[in-house]
C-alpha positions as CSV (number, residue, x, y, z in Angstrom):
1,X,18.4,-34.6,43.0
2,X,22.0,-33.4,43.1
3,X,22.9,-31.8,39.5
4,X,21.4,-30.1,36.9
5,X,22.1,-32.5,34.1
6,X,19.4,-34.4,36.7
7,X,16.8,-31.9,35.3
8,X,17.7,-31.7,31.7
9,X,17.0,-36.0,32.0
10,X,13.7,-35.3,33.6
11,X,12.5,-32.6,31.3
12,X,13.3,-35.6,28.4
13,X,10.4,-37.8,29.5
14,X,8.3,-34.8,29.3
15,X,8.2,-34.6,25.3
16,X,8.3,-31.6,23.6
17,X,6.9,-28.7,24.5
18,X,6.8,-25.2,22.0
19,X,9.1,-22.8,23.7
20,X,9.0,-19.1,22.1
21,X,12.0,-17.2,22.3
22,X,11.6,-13.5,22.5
23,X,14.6,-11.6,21.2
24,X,16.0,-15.0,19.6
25,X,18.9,-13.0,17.4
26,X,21.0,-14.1,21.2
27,X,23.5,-16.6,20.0
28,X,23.6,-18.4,23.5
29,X,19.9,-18.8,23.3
30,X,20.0,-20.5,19.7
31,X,22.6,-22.6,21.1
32,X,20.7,-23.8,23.8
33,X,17.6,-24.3,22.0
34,X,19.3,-26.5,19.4
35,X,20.5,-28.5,22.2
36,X,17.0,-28.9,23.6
37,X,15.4,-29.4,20.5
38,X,18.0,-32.3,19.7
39,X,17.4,-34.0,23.3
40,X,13.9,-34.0,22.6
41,X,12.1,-31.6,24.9
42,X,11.8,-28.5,22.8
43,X,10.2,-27.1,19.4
44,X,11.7,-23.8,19.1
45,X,10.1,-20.4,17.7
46,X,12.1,-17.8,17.6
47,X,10.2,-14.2,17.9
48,X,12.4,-11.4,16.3
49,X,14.1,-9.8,13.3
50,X,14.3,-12.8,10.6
51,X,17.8,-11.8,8.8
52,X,19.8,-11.0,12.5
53,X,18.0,-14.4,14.0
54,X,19.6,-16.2,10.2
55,X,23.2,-14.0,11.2
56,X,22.9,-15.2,14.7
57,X,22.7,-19.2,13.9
58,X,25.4,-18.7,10.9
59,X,27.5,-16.9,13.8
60,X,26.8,-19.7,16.4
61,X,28.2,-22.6,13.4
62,X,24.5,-24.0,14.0
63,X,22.4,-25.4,10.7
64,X,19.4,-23.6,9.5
65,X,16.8,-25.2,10.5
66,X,12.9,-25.6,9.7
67,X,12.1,-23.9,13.0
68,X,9.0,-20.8,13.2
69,X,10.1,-18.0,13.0
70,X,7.7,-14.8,13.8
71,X,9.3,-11.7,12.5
72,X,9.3,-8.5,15.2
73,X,10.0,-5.1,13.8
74,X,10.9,-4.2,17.4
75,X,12.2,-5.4,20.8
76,X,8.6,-4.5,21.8
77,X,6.9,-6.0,19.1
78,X,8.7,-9.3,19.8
79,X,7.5,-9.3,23.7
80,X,4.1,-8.5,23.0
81,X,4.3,-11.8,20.0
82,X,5.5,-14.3,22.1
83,X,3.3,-13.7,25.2
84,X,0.8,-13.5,22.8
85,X,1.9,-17.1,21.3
86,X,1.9,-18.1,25.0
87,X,-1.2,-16.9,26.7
88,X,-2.8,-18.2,23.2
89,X,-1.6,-21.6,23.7
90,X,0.7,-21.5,20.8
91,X,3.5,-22.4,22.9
92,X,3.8,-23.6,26.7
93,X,7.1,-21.6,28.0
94,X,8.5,-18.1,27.4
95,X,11.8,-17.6,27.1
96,X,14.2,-14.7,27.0
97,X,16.5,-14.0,24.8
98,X,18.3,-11.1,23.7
99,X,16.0,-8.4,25.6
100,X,15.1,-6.7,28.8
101,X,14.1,-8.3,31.2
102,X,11.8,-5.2,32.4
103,X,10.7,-5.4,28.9
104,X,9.3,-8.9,28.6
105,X,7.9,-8.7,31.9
106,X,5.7,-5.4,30.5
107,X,4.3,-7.8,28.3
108,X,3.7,-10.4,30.2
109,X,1.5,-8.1,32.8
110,X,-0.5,-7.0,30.3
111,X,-4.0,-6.8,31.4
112,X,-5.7,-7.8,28.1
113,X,-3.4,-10.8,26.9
114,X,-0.4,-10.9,28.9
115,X,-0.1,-14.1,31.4
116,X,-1.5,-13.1,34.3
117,X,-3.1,-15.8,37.1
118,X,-3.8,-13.2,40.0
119,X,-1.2,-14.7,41.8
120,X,2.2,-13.5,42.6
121,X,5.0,-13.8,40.5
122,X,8.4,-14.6,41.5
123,X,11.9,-15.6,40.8
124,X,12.9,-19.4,41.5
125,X,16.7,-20.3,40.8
126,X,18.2,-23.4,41.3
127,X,21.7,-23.8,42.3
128,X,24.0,-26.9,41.6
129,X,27.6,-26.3,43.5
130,X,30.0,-28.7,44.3
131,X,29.8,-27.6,47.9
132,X,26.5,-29.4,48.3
133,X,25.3,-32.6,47.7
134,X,22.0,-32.0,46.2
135,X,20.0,-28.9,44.3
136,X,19.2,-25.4,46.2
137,X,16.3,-23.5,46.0
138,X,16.8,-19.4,45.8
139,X,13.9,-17.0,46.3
140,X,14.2,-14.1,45.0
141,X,16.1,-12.9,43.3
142,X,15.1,-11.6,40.0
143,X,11.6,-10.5,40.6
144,X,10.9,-8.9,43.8
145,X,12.8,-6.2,45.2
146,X,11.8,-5.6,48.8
147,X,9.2,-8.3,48.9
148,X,6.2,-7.8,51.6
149,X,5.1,-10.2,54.1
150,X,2.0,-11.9,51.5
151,X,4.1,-11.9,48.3
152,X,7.0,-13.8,50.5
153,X,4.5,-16.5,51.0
154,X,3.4,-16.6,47.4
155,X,7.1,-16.9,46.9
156,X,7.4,-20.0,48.9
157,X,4.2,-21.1,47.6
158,X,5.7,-20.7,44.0
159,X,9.3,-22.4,44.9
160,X,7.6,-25.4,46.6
161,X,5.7,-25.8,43.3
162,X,9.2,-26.1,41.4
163,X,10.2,-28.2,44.3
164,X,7.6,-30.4,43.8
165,X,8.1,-30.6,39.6
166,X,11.9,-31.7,40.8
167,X,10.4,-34.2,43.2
168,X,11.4,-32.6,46.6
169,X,8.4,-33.7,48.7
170,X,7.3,-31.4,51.6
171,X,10.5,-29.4,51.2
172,X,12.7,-27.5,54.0
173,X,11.8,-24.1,53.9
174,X,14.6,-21.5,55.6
175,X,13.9,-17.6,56.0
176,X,17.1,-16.3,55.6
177,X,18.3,-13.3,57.4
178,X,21.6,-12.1,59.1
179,X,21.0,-13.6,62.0
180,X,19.5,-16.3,63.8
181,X,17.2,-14.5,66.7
182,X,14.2,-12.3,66.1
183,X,15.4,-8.4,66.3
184,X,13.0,-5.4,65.8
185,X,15.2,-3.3,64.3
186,X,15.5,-6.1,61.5
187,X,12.3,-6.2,59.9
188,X,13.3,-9.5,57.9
189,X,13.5,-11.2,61.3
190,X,10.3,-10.6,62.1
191,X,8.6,-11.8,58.8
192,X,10.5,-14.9,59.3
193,X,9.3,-15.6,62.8
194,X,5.6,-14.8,60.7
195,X,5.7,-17.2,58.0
196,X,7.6,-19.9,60.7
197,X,4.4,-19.4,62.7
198,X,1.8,-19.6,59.6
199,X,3.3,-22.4,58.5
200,X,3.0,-24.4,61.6
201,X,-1.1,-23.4,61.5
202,X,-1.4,-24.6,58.6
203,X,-1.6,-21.7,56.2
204,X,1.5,-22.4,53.9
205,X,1.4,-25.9,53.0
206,X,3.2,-28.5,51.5
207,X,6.6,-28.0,53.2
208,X,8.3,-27.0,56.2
209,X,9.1,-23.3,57.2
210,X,11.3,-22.4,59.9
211,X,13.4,-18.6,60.2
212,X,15.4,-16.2,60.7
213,X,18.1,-18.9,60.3
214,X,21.6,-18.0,58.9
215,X,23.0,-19.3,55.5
216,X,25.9,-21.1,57.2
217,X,22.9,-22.4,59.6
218,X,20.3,-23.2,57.0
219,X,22.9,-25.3,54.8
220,X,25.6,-26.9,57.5
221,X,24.0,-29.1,59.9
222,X,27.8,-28.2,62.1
223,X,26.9,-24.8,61.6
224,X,23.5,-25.3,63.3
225,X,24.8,-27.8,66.0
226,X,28.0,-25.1,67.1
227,X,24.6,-22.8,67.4
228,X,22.3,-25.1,68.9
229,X,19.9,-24.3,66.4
230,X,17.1,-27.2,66.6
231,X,14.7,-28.0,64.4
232,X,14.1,-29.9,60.5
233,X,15.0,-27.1,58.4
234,X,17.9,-26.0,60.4
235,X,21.6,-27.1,58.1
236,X,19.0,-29.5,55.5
237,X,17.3,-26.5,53.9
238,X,16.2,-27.3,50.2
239,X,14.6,-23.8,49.6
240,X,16.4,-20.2,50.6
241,X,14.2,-17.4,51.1
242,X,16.0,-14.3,51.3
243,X,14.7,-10.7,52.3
244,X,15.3,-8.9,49.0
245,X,16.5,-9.1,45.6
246,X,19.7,-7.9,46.1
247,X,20.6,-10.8,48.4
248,X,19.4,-12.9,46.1
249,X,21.4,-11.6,43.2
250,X,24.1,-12.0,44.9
251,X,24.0,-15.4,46.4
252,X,22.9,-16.6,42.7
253,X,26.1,-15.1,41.1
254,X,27.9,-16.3,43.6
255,X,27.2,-19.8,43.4
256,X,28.5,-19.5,39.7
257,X,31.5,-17.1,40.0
258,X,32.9,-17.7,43.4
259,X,32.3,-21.5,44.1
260,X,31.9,-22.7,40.6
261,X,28.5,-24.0,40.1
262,X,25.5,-23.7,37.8
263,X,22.3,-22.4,38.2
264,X,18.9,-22.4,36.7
265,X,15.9,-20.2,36.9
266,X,12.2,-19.4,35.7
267,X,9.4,-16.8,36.9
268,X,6.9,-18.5,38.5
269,X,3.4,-18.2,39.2
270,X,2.5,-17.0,36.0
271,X,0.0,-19.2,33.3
272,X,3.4,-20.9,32.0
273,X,7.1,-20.7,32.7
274,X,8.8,-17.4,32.0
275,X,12.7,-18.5,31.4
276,X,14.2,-15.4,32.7
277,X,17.9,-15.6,32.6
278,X,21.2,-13.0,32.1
279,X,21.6,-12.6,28.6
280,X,25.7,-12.8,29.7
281,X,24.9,-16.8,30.7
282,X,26.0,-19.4,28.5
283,X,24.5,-22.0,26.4
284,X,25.1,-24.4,28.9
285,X,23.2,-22.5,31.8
286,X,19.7,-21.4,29.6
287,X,20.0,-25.1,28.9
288,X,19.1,-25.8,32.6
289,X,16.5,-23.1,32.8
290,X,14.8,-23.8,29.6
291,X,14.7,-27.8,31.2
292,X,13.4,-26.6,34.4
293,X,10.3,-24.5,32.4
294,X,9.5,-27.7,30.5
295,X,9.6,-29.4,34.1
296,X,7.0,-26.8,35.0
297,X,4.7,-25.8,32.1
């Protein structure tokens, strides 16, 4: 799969699928919920105040539509209404709109009716750039801050499960870190050299794992050949693990603001999708990641 507009085709032939949008007074969001609701794959309900959500679609030059709307007296009362809509199966994906993201995510850990499995969640972007010829996995990078050694292999549990929803079968797996050999004093190294190891026994399945390997390495198969760095991960990675969430910021961003691609993302690992992106992206890009939660819910 090489482009985005790949997923938005897939998530199509899924039908629709009720997507609550907490905090749905964003503009960008109503924008890209139209859209999805007019290619087929999404019933909107927007979760929030009723006369700013009516501004908001005036503001956007959209029509007011017969969508549900669930009135919210508060940012809080809106994130505790649609997880409760989702973990009720009232609607299959959560998606943020104009509200914190540590906010939402309170809700959605809620012991009593938030959407908890037991398992870890995590971050999963996916990066289109014109640099590549096909879709990039990032892990993570809006979840976990200083993931441990366990929750990195939930997280590649979790991002082979997109993989798999985008049809990448038994995906390349690359543990990212600064450099290619395994150092002490570089903690990252180590856990990469771990979850290499586990994955050859046969305790993370379902794809192929191999680290530390650079990002120049993990992406350029002439990076990986000036380095003599062997192996079926090395320069054909499909999914980047990276050692913390400021990495993964960064690399996210800069797919979009310094080589001029797009870039999707959901939480994963949750009992549906959590569409979880910047409330300064554009219509265009919630597009993609409202897709890729139908893809997945």
């Amino acid at each position: 799969m090489k482009s985005l507009n790949e997923v938005i085709e897939m998530a199509k032939m899924k039908g629709r699928k009720r997507v609550a949008v907490v905090g749905a007074e964003d503009v960008e969001s109503l924008k890209a919920v139209y859209m999805a609701h007019d290619a087929g794959f999404a019933e909107p309900v927007l979760v929030g105040d009723p006369q700013k959500i009516k501004e908001s679609i005036a503001q956007a030059g959209l029509q007011d539509r017969d969508f549900s709307i669930v009135s919210a007296v508060s940012s809080t009362d809106a994130a505790e209404k649609g997880v409760r809509l989702v973990s009720s199966k009232s609607a299959d994906v959560l998606m943020k709109g104009y509200i914190k993201t540590s906010e939402l995510l309170k809700a959605v850990l809620n012991k009593e009716w938030g959407l908890r499995t037991g398992s870890v969640l995590s971050h999963v972007a996916v990066a289109e750039t014109p640099a590549l010829s096909k879709l990039i996995l990032i892990t993570d990078g809006g979840m976990l801050v200083r993931p441990t050694l366990d929750e990195k292999v939930a997280m590649i549990n979790n991002s082979v499960a997109i993989a798999a929803s985008l049809e990448i079968k038994n995906p390349k797996v690359a543990v990212i870190a600064a450099v290619e050999v395994v150092n002490p004093d570089m903690p990252e190294t180590l856990d990469a050299a771990i979850l290499t190891q586990m994955n050859k026994r046969g305790q993370i399945k379902n794809c192929l794992v191999d680290g530390p390997l650079g990002l120049d390495n993990a992406l350029s198969l002439m990076a990986a050949k000036i380095k003599h760095i062997e192996g079926d991960v090395a320069g054909q990675a499909d999914i980047l693990v990276v050692p913390d969430i400021h990495s993964g910021n960064f690399l996210g961003k800069s797919a979009i603001y310094l080589a001029g691609g797009k870039i999707a993302g959901i939480i994963a690992g949750a009992k549906a999708p959590i569409v979880i992106i910047s409330r300064a992206d554009e219509a265009d890009s919630k597009l993609c990641s409202l897709a890729l939660g139908v893809l997945n819910s």
